[in-house]
matplotlib code that plots the C-alpha trace (Angstrom):
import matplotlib.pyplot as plt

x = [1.1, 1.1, 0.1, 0.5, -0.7, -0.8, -0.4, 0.3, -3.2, -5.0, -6.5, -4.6, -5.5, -5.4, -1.7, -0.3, 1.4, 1.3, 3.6, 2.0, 3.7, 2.8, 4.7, 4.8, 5.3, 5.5, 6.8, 9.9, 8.9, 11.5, 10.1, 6.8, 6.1, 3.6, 1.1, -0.8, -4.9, -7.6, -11.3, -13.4, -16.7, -19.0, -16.5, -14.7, -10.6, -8.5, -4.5, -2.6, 0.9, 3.1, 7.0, 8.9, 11.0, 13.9, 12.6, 14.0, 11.3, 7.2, 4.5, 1.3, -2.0, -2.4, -4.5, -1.6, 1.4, 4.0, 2.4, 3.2, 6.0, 6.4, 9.6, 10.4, 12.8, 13.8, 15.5, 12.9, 9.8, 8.2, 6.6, 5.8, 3.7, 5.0, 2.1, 2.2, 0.0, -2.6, -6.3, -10.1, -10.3, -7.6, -9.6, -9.8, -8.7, -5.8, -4.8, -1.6, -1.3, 1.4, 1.7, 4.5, 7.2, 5.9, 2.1, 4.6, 3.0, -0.8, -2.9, -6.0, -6.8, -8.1, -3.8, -3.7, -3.2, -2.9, -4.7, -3.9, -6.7, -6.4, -6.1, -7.8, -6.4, -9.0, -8.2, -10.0, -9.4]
y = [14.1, 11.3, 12.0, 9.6, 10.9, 8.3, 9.3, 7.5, 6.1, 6.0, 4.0, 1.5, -1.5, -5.1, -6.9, -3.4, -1.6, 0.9, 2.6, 3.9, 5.9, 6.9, 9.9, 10.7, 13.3, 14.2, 11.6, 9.4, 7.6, 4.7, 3.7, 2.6, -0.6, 0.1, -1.2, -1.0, -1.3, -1.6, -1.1, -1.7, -0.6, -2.3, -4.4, -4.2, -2.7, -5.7, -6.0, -5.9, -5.9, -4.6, -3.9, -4.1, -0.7, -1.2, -2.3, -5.7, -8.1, -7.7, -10.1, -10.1, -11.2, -14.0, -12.4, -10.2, -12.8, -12.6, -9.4, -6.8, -5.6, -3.5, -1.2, 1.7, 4.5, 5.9, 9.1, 10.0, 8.7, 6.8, 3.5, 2.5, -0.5, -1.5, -3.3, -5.4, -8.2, -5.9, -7.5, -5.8, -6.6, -4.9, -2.0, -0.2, 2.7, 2.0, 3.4, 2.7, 3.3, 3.0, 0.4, -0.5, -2.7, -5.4, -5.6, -6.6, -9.1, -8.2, -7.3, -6.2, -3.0, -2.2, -2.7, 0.4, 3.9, 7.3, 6.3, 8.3, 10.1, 7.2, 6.8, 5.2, 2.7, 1.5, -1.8, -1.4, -1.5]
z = [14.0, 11.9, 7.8, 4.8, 1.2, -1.4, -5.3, -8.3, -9.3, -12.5, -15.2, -16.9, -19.6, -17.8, -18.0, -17.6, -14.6, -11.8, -9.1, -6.0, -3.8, -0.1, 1.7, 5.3, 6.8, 10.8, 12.4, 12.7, 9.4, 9.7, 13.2, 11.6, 9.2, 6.5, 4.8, 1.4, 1.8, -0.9, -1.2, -3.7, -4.1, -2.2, -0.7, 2.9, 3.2, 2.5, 2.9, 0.8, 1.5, 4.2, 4.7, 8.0, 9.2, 7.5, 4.3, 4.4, 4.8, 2.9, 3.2, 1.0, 0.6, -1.5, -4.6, -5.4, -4.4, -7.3, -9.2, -6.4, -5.0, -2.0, -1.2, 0.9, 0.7, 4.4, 3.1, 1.3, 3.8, 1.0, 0.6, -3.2, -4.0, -7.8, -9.3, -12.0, -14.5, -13.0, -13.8, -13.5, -10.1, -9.2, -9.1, -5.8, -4.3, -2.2, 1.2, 3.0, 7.0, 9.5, 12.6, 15.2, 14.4, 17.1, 14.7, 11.5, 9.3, 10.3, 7.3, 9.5, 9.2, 13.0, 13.6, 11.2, 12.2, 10.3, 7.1, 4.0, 1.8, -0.4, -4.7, -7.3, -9.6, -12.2, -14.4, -17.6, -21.7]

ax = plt.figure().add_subplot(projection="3d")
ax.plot(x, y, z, "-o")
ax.set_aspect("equal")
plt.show()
């Protein structure tokens, strides 16, 4: 059974920066690409970023182009999302989720599977 559990959120001043983390657990991890998701309230799940098997190719939505940073850390079954220049609307609690190889570079959520319990980050002074 497939299970991601994201960590790392929290409240930080706007311009400053945050590392999420998503760890699997119960499955070949390195068979699935992953991607980074955010809500915010009364808004829809958006993409955010996602990161192909091996960890050698990301794409990104354009709002967080050039601030964010996705990587990925086999031996360890981890994904982190390094976020940086983070600004108000930013804020969201963020979910990653696994698809197959063949769906890399999608951002929709319906190709998704296995969502994590999510975390919030909150941009504020």
């Amino acid at each position: 059974q497939l299970q991601l559990v994201e960590s790392g959120g929290g409240l930080v001043q706007p311009g400053g920066s945050l590392k999420l983390s998503c760890a699997a657990s119960g499955f070949t991890f390195d068979n699935y690409v992953i991607g980074w998701f955010r809500q915010a309230p009364g808004k829809g799940r958006e993409g955010v970023a996602c990161i192909t098997t091996t960890g050698d190719g990301a794409k990104y939505a354009d709002s967080v182009r050039d601030r964010f940073y996705i990587s990925r850390d086999n031996n360890k079954k981890t994904v982190y999302l390094h976020m940086g220049s983070l600004k108000p609307e930013d804020t969201a609690v963020y979910y990653c989720a696994a698809t197959f190889p063949h769906m890399y570079g999608t951002l929709h959520k319906a190709d998704f599977h296995s969502w994590g319990q999510g975390t919030q980050v909150t941009v504020s002074s």
